[in-house]
N, C-alpha and C positions, 0 to 999 in steps of 0.2 A: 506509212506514217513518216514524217519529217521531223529529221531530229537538228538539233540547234550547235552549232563546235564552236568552242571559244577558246583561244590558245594559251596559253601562257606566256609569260617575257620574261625576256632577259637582257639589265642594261649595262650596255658594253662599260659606260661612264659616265657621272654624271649623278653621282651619290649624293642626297639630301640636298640636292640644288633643286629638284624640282616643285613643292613648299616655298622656297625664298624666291620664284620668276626666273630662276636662271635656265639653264641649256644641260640636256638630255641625248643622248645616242641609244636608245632601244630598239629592240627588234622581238616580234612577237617569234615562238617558236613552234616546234610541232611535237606538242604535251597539251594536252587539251581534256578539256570539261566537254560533257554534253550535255542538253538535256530534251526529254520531250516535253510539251504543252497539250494538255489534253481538258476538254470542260470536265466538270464536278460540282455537284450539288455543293460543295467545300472545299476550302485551301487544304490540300493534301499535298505535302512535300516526300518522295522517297529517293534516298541516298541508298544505291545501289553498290557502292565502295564499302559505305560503312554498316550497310544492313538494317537498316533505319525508316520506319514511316511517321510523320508526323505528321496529326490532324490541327487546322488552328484556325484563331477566330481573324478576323480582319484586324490586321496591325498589330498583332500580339506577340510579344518579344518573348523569348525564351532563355537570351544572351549564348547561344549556339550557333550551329552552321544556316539554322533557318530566318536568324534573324537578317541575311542578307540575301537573302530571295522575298522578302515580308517587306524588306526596305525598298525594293527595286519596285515591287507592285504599291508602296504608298508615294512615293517618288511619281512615278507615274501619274499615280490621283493627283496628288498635289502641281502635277505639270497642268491638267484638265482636263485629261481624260480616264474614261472609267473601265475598270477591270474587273469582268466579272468573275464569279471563283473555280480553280483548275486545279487539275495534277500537273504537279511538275513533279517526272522521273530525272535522276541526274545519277550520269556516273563516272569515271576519273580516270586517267593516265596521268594527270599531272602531278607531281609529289607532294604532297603539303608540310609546309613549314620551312620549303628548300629555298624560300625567296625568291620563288615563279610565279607569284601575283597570281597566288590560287583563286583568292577572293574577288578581284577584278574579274578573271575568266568567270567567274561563277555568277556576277551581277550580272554582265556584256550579255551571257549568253540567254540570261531568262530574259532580259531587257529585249533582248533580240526577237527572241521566240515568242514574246509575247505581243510587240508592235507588228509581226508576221501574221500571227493567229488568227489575231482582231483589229487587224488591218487600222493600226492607230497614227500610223503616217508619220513617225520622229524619223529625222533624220539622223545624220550617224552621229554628227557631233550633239544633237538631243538625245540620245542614247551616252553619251560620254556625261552628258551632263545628269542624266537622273543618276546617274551608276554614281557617282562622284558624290551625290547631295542625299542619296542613300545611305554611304558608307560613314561621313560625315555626322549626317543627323538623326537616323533612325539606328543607324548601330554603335557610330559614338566613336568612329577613329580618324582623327582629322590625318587623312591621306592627302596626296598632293594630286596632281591629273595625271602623271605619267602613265600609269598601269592603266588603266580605263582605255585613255587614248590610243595606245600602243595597240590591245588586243581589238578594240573595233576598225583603228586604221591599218595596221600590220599588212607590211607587202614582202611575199616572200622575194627570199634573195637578195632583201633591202633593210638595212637600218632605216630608225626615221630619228632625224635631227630634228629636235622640239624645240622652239624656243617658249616656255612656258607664262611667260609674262604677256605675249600677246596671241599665243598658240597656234604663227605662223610655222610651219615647219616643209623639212625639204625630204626622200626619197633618198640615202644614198648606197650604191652597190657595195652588196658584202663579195668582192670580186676575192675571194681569199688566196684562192690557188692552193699554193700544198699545205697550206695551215686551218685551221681550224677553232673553233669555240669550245667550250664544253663546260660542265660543272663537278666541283666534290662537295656534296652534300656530308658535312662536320657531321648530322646528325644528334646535334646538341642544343638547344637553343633556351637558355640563360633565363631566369624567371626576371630579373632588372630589367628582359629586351623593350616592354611595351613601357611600364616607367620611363626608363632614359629616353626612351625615342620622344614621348612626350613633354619629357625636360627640355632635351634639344630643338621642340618646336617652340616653346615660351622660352628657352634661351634666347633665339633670333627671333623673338617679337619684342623681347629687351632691347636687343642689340638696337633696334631700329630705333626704339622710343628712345633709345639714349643718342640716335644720333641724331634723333630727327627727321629720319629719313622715311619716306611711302617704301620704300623697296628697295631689296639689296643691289637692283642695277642702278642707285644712286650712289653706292658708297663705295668710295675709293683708296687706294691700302694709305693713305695719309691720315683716313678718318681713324683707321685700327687704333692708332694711338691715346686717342680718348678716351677708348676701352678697358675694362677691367678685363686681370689677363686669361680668364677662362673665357669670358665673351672673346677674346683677341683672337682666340684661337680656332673658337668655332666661325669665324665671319671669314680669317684667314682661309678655310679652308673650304669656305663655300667661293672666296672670289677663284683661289687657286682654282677650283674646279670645274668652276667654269672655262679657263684658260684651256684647260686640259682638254675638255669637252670640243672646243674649236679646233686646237691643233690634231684631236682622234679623228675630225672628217677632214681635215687635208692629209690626213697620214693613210687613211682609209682611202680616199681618190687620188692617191698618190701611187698605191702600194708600198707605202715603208713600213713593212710590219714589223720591226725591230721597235724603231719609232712605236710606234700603235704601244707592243709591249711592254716597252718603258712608261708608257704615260698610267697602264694599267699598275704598274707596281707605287711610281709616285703615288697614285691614287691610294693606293691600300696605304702608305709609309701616313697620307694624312688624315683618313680614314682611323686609323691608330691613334697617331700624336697629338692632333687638333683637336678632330671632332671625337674622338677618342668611345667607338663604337665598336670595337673588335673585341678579342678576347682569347683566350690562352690557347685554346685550341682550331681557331682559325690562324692565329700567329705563327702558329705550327705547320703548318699544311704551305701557310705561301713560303715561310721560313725554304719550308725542305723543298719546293719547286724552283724554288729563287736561283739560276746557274746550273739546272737540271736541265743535260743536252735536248735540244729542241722543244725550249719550254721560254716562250718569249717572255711570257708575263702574267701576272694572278693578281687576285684583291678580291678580299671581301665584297660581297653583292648583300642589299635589300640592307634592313632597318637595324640589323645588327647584332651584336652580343651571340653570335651562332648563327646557323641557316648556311650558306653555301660560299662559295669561292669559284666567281670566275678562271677558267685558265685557258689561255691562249695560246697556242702552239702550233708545230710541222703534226702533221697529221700522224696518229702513230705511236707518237714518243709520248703523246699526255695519259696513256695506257698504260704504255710502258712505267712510265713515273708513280701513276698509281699503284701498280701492285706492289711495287714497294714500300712504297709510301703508308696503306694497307697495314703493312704487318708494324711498321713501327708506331704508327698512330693507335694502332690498338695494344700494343705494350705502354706506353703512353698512358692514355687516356680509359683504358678498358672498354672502346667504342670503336665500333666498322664504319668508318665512311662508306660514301657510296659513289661511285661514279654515274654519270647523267650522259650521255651524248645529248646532241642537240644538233638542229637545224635550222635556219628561219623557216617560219610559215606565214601563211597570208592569215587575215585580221578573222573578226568572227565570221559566221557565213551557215547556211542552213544546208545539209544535206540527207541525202535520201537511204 
């Protein structure tokens, strides 16, 4: 039997720019979804994590984990081709709610397994697009292409620089050397997180309509000024980060990873102040890393209000930082974070 792996991701930088056309650094990882594809007289979904079999009828929402596997196979219909009814078995390494685009791995991979099965012939980037127009329209969360694209094109040992607006992008070496990636999953994550995220997506469709503009690669920090100063802040911080995004793959093919570090803490300072997505107990976490020997740099990752924190460092010390960190986070907050290692890995892919 041939099972389906779809990774997860992790973006270096390049927060809430990728919704407004701007520029992305992600890399998928090695935390992965699987799942198998097997016929059935019926749509029979089972989640081997969470101990779950669910029978359903064609397109039928539950507002669960099964509504994006139901999306992926009407998605599919509605591209023009037809799926007849299967089990799909799915089971998990990847953390849910850590801001590893659990749900992308989780569309990429049935999407995968299912143009496999029944040899329905989408290409990868048609696989990015039903996965996208699924999440979108049959489950109702206006996501950007990042996560989608990431886990179907994902090349290990490589970031990939997205340009989202025309979704040219480049391959570049995660050549680290003695440093490393990693995650501390907060372990918290904020009932406001899915509201605000959706605020801040009709914020910067404000923004635009008040400026006039198709897209934020049209507007320039002269236009801010027009702005009401909560919009100011949110557009501030998408042009800054895209700046940021360019100078992480010269600093990345450079190897300045001091540089690299810095641009990840600016990012979180406007992550915070701007777009103003963080929260007391991720503040805490890069707070205490911030100047913590061989600990270049940290920021909030994904949609926000909780979920995880990038941390970049000499290999070693972001361990070491944690277990400390550990005992006073949970005097704190009365919560264990969790440390993540991580890897790059290559994109979705079927194995045996």
């Amino acid at each position: 039997m041939t099972k389906f792996r779809s990774p997860g991701r992790v973006n270096i930088i390049g927060e809430h720019t990728d919704y407004n056309n701007g520029f992305v650094l992600p890399f998928a990882i090695d935390k992965y979804i699987e799942v198998d594809v097997s016929s059935s007289n019926e749509f029979v979904f089972v989640s081997h994590t969470m101990n779950e079999t669910v029978g359903l009828k064609k397109y039928e929402k539950l507002g669960k984990w099964t509504d994006y596997l139901m999306g992926v196979i009407w998605a599919i219909e509605k591209s023009g081709c037809e799926v007849k009814p299967v089990r799909i078995d799915v089971s998990s390494t990847l953390p849910l709610g850590a801001g590893l685009s659990s749900s992308a791995a989780l569309e990429t991979a049935v999407a995968y397994g299912l143009n496999s099965v029944m040899n329905l012939n989408l290409s990868k980037k048609q696989i990015v697009d039903v996965c996208v127009r699924a999440e979108r329209e049959f489950v109702g969360v206006q996501c950007g292409i990042m996560d989608q694209f990431t886990v179907v094109f994902g090349k290990k040992d490589h970031a990939i620089f997205l340009d989202t607006f025309n979704l040219s992008y480049e391959y570049v070496p995660l050549n680290l050397g003695e440093y490393e990636f990693a995650l501390i999953d907060s372990n918290t994550k904020h009932e406001l997180s899915s509201s605000e995220y959706n605020k801040r997506r009709e914020e910067c469709e404000r923004i635009l309509k008040a400026l006039h503009k198709n897209s934020f690669r049209e507007i320039t920090y002269e236009d801010l000024n027009q702005l009401e100063p909560a919009l100011r802040k949110r557009a501030r911080h998408v042009l800054d980060e895209n700046k940021r995004v360019n100078m992480a793959v010269r600093a990345l093919k450079k190897s300045e990873m001091f540089l690299l570090g810095n641009l990840l803490y600016e990012s979180h300072v406007s992550l915070r102040d701007l777009y103003e997505v963080s929260c007391e107990e991720i503040d805490f976490i890069v707070g205490f890393l911030r100047g913590r020997l061989g600990i270049l740099g940290a920021r909030i990752v994904g949609g926000g209000f909780g979920g995880s924190v990038l941390v970049f460092g000499r290999k070693g010390c972001i361990e070491e930082a944690y277990h400390e960190l550990r005992d006073r986070y949970y005097k704190m907050f009365g919560i264990t974070p969790e440390l993540i290692h991580i890897k790059s890995d290559c994109g979705v892919h079927a194995v045996v």
